[in-house]
C-alpha positions, 0 to 999 in steps of 0.5 A: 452457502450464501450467493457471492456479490459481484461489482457492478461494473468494471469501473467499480472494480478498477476503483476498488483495486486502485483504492486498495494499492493507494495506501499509506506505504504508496504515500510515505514510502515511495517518494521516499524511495525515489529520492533515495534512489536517484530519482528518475533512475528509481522512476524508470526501474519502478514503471518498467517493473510495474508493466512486467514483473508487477503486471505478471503477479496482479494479473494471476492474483486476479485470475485466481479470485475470479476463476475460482469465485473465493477469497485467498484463504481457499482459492489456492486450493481450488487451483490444486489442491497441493498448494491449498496451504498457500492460502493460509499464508494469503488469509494469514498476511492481511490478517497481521497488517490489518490491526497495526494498520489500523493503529497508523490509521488512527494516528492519521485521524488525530492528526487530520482533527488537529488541522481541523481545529486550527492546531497545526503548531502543535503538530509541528511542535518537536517531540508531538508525534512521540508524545502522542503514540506513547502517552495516554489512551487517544492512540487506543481511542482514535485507533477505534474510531478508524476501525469502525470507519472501516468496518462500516464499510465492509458490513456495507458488502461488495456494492454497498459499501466497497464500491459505492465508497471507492466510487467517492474516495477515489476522484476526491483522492486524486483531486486532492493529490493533483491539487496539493501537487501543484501547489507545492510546485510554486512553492518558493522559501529562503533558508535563513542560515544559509540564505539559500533559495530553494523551489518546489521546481528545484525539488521537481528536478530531483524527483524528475532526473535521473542522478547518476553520480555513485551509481555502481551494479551494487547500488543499481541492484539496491534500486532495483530490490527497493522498486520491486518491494514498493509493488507490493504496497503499490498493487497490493499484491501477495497480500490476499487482496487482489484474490478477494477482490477478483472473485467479485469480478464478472465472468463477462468483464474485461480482466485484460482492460481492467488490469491495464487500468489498474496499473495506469491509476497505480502509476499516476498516483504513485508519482503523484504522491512523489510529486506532492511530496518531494518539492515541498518537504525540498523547499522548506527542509532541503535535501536532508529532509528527505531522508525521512522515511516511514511514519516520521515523513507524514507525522513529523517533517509534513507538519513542519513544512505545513508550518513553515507555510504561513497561515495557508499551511494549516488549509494544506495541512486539512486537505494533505491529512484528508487524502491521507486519511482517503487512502487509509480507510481504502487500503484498510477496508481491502485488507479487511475484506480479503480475511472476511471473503476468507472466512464466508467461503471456509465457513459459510457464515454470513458477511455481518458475522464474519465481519465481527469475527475478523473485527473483535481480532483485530480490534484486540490485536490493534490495542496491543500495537498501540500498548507496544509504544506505551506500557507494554514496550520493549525493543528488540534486534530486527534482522534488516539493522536497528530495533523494533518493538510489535508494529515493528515485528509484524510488519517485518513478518508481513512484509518481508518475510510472509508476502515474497514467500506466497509470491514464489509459491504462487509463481512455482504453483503457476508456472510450474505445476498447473502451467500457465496456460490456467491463468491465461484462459481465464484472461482470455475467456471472453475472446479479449487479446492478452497482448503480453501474454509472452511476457507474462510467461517468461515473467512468472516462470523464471524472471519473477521467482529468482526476483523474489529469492533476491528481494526474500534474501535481503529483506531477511537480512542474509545478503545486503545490497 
């Protein structure tokens, strides 16, 4: 068996696991949600969950990872071993996320080179971003350079490569994200057609204050479900991610300090991802603009305001797609590393070994999302409304139905079978004060399980909200 790296310190951790949760979902989907939301309204349920319902699963996936000193695939097991099949479905989940993923990651690439080169209206052009996903090989091949940006990194190991990495990424992100926030903040544009004049501090406001106009218990409990789903992409949680990465955590560390530090990173970035976003796509496109969610608010409305910003939009279109690009390879080297650490721990194999293992699946698998927009491309019904095609249906498998399943069992393995008084004493190991300990056990008996029956049921379709 081979002897199990650690980080250095606990900077590298907090670095690490805030690199992992600042991913693509947290730049796209959560200034999506916020606005959508009411803003301030979708601010306030998001921070209030993130300090209880949030806190309860990020502090027992990274308990388990660092009593049991394994990755997810066979730390459950090490807890009780009648719930040792949860950890398939922890090694499973970023198993299936990795390769489209890394299929996104590559779209990112693409369009990070196209503003290195000074083709920024071309990105802005209508129908560019569809043309490039279904036409051609660049997808299959910008797709491949990002895995291996990744794969260097986990062949790197725990010090070298993940921590060492997030020690640099981690700053310049923020850095570019506190900057691009700013500026969209002095951004100021005429509407032509209406002669309206709208500011990035008119987009601020809608961000920033709460919008009570229509909201009813049911949209309310629709905020509340949208904000309870954005925590799992923002502290990639029921992911495997937080149990890998806790079993590199040392037995002397502070786990209380770190996890508060953790979520302070989470939160800053993740209202300033909406922060940057929302007043500029507002100033430039208006209210309409920010209804674009997913892919299409990075790859097609972003551009389209980077346009609309003159000579300097192609600067900010550089450094924009640079910090994406950050995020990206962060998120994608954790849920890399969650199937490796699996694969070490279940068979022993060495890191380079089960890093070529994991990359040749995943590698075939990231060419067939990107074949499922061009030669192999077809549409099906998807439970939540609207069709899909093979990004669709895994990412609705991952996410939707996979990780509210393993956080019930994970909160009924806690809370009900081995009590919490497991996670407990290893938060509090080394003498600290777990000062929302009685919140932590209300939260993971009997408020985080019907919250996650709720968010199962609407994500699968069976109620709307």
């Amino acid at each position: 068996m081979n002897e199990r790296n650690a980080f250095k310190g606990s900077l590298g951790f907090v670095l690490a696991a805030a690199g992992s949760a600042v991913g693509l979902g947290n730049i796209w989907r959560f200034p999506y949600l916020a606005a959508k939301d009411g803003g301030g309204i979708f601010l306030l349920v998001y921070f209030v969950l993130l300090l209880t319902f949030g806190f309860a699963l990020l502090t027992t996936e990274i308990a388990i990872g660092r009593k049991t000193k394994q990755g997810p695939l066979t730390a459950y097991g090490h807890i009780s071993e009648k719930w040792k099949h949860l950890g398939i479905l922890g090694c499973l989940i970023p198993a299936i996320i990795l390769p489209y993923y890394c299929a996104i990651g590559g779209w990112v690439l693409k369009y990070f080179m196209i503003y290195v080169n000074g083709e920024g209206a071309l990105a802005a052009a209508d129908g560019f971003f569809g043309g490039f996903i279904t036409g051609g090989s660049d997808p299959i091949y910008y797709m491949a350079v990002f895995f291996f940006m990744c794969a260097a990194v986990i062949l790197g190991g725990v010090n070298k490569g993940i921590e060492a990495t997030s020690r640099v990424i981690m700053p310049a992100l923020i850095c570019l994200i506190v900057a691009i926030g700013v500026f969209a903040l002095t951004l100021t544009y005429t509407d032509p057609a209406t002669g309206i004049t709208r500011t990035g501090m008119d987009g601020l406001h809608i961000y920033m204050v709460p919008n009570l106009d229509g909201m009813t218990i049911g949209t309310f409990l629709g905020v509340l479900v949208d904000a309870m789903g954005q925590l799992f992409f923002s502290l990639s949680i029921a992911m495997g991610i937080m149990v890998a990465y806790g079993s590199y955590v040392s037995d002397k560390a502070n786990a209380v300090a770190s996890i508060n530090q953790i979520e302070f990173f989470d939160t800053l970035v993740a209202f300033l991802a909406g922060m940057m976003i929302i007043p500029a796509v507002f100033t430039f496109m208006g209210t309409p603009g920010l209804a674009s969610a997913g892919p299409g608010l990075i790859f097609v409305s972003l551009p389209k305001v980077f346009q609309s910003m003159g000579e300097v939009g192609d600067i900010i279109g550089v450094l924009f797609f640079l910090m994406v690009l950050f995020a990206a390879v962060t998120s994608a080297v954790s849920i890399y590393e969650a199937v490796v650490s699996s694969i070490m721990d279940k068979t022993g194999m060495d890191r380079p070994k089960a890093t070529i293992v994991e990359g040749v699946i995943a590698l075939i698998m990231a060419v067939v999302v990107c074949l499922g927009y061009t030669s192999w491309y077809f549409e099906v019904p998807m439970p939540t409304g609207g069709t899909g095609q093979i990004l669709d249906i895994m990412d609705y498998l991952s996410n939707n139905i996979l990780m509210p399943v393993i956080a019930i069992g994970t909160c009924i393995m806690i809370g009900w079978s081995v009590g919490p008084q497991v996670i407990i004493d290893e938060v509090e190991k080394n003498g600290e004060s777990f000062s929302r300990r009685m919140i932590y056990v209300v939260m993971i008996k009997y408020i985080a399980p019907v919250l996650l029956l709720v968010l199962l049921a609407k994500s699968s379709g069976l109620i709307t909200i």
